[in-house]
C-alpha positions as CSV (number, residue, x, y, z in Angstrom):
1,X,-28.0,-35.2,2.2
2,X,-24.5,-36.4,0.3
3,X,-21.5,-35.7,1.9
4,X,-20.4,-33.7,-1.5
5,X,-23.8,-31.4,-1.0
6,X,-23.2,-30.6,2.7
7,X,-19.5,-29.7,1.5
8,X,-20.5,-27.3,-0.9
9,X,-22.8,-25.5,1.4
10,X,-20.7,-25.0,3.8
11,X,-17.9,-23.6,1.3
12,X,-21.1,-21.5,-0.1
13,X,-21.5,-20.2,3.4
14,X,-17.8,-19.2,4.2
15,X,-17.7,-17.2,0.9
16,X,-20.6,-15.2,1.9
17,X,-19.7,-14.9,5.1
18,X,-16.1,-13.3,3.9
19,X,-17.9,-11.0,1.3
20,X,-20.8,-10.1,2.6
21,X,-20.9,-10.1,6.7
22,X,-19.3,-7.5,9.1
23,X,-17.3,-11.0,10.1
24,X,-15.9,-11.0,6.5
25,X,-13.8,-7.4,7.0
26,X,-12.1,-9.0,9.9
27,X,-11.6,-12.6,7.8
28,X,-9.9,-10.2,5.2
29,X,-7.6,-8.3,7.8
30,X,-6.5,-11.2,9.1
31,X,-5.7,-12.8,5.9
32,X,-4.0,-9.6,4.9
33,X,-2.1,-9.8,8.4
34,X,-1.2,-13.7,7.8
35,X,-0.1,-13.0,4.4
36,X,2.0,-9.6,5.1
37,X,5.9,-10.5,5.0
38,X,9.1,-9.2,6.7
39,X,10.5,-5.4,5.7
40,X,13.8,-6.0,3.5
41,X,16.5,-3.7,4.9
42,X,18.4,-1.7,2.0
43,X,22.0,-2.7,1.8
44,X,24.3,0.1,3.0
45,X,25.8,0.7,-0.4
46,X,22.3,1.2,-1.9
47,X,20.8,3.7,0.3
48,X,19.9,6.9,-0.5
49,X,20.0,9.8,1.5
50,X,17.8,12.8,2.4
51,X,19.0,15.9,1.1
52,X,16.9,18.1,3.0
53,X,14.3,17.7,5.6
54,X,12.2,20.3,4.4
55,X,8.3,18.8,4.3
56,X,5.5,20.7,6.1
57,X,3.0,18.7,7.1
58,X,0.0,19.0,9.9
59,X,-0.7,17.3,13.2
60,X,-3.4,15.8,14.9
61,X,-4.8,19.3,15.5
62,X,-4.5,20.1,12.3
63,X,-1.3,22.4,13.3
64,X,1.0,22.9,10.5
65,X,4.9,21.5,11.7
66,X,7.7,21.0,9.9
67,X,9.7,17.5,9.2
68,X,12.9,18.9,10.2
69,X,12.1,18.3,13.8
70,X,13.3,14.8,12.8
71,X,17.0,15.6,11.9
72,X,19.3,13.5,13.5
73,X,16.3,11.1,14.8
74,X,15.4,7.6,13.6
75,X,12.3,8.5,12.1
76,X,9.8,5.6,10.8
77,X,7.2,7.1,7.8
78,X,4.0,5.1,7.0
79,X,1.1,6.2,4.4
80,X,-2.2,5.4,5.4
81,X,-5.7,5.2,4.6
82,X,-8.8,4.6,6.8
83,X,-10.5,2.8,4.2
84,X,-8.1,0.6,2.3
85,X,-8.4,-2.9,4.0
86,X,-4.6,-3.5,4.0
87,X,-3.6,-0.4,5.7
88,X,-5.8,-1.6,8.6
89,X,-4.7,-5.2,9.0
90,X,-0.9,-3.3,9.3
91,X,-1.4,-0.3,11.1
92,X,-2.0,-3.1,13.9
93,X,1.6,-4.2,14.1
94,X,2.7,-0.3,13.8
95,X,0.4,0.5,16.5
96,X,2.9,-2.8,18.7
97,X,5.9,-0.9,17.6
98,X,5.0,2.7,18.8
99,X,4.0,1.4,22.2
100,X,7.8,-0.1,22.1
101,X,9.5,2.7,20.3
102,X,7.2,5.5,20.8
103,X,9.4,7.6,22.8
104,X,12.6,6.6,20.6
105,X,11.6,6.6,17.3
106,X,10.0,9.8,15.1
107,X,6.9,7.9,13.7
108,X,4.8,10.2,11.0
109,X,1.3,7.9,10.0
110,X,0.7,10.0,7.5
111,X,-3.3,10.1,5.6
112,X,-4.5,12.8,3.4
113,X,-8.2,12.1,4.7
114,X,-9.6,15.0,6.6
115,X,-10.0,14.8,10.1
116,X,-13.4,13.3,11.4
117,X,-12.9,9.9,9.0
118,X,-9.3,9.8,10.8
119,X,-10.9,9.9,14.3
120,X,-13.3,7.6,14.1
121,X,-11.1,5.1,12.4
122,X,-8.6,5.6,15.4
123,X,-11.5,5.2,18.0
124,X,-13.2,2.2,16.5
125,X,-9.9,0.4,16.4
126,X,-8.5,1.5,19.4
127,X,-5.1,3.2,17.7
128,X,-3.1,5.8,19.8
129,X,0.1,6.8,17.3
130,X,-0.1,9.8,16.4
131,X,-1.1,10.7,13.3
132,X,0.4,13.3,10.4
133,X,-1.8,15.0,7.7
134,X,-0.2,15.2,4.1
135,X,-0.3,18.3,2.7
136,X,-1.1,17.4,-1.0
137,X,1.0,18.9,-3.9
138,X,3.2,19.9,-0.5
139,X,7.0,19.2,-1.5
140,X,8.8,16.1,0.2
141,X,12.1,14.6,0.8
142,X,11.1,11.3,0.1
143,X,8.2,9.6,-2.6
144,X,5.0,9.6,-1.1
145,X,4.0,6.1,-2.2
146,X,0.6,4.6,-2.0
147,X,-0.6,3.6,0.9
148,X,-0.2,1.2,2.6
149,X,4.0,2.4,2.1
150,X,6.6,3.0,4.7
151,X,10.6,4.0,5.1
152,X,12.5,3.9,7.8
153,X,15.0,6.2,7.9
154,X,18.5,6.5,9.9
155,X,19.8,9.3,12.0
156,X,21.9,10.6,9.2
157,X,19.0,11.0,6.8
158,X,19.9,7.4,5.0
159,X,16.9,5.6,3.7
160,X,17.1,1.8,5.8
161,X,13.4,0.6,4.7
162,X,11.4,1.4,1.9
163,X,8.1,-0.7,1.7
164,X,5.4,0.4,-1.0
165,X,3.4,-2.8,0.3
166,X,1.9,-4.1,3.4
167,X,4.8,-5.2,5.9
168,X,4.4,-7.0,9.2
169,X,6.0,-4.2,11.6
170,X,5.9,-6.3,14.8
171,X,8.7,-8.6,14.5
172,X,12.0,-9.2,15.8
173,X,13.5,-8.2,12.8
174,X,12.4,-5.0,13.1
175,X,12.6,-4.8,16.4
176,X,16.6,-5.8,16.0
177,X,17.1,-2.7,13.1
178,X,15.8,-0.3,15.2
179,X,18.1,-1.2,18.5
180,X,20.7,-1.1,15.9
181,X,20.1,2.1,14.4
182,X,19.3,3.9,18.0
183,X,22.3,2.9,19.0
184,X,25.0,3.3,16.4
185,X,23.2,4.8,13.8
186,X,23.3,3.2,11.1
């Protein structure tokens, strides 16, 4: 066989393998992981601010709580969904920075799925944040963007991050803004 033949098998092969194999999915999360860049911080002079807290929203057993639980915390927001393919190659790094700030940092994963999709998601990929159930047509103090979208928000109810993309959560950038914002604030 000519070299250029063999080539073009092999290229024929890797497509199919990323469109049509279970090995594919991964190829794509990892490509969506590889290509997923650094949160921009909002310059202090362009951030907006909270105005109220008020957002009801439901828990992991489906218990209705309110956002204002958060008030005065550094809270980090992400929107979620179990089946768009970016969501999953992020919620990785989120899933790195909850078992850092977990016990610091307010973190709302937010879906509007209903429940059992949610679970099995979390169980297949082996996910432990907790996660926060929209209440559609429910009022907000923020956008609810499209997922995959996140904000990170300051103890004084400043908006720090707002991402309405997928964003690399597990760097030292991050890391960095939210040592800086647990301990002064802003």
């Amino acid at each position: 066989m000519k070299r250029s033949t063999i080539l073009t098998l092999l290229v024929i092969a890797m497509v199919l393998a990323l469109f049509v194999t279970p090995l594919g999915y991964h190829g794509k999360v990892w490509l969506n992981q590889l290509f997923a860049g650094t949160p921009d911080i909002i310059p202090i002079s362009r951030r907006d601010k909270l105005v109220d807290y008020n957002w009801k929203l439901k828990d992991d057993q489906w218990d209705f709580f309110s956002f204002e639980k958060s008030k005065g915390n550094v809270v980090f927001v992400n929107f979620w969904a179990s089946w768009r393919l970016p969501c999953a190659a992020e919620l990785k790094g989120i899933q790195k920075l909850y078992d850092a700030y977990g016990d610091k940092v307010d973190f709302y994963i937010i879906t509007n799925e209903e429940r059992p999709p949610v679970e099995e998601f979390m169980e297949v990929k082996g996910f432990t944040f907790p996660v926060t159930y929209l209440i559609i047509g429910g009022r907000s103090p923020i956008e609810v963007l499209e997922p995959p979208a996140s904000y990170i928000i300051d103890r004084n109810g400043y908006i720090v991050v707002k991402e309405d993309d997928i964003k690399d959560w597990d760097t030292t950038s991050v890391y960095q803004l939210l040592d800086k914002l647990l301990n002064t604030g802003t």
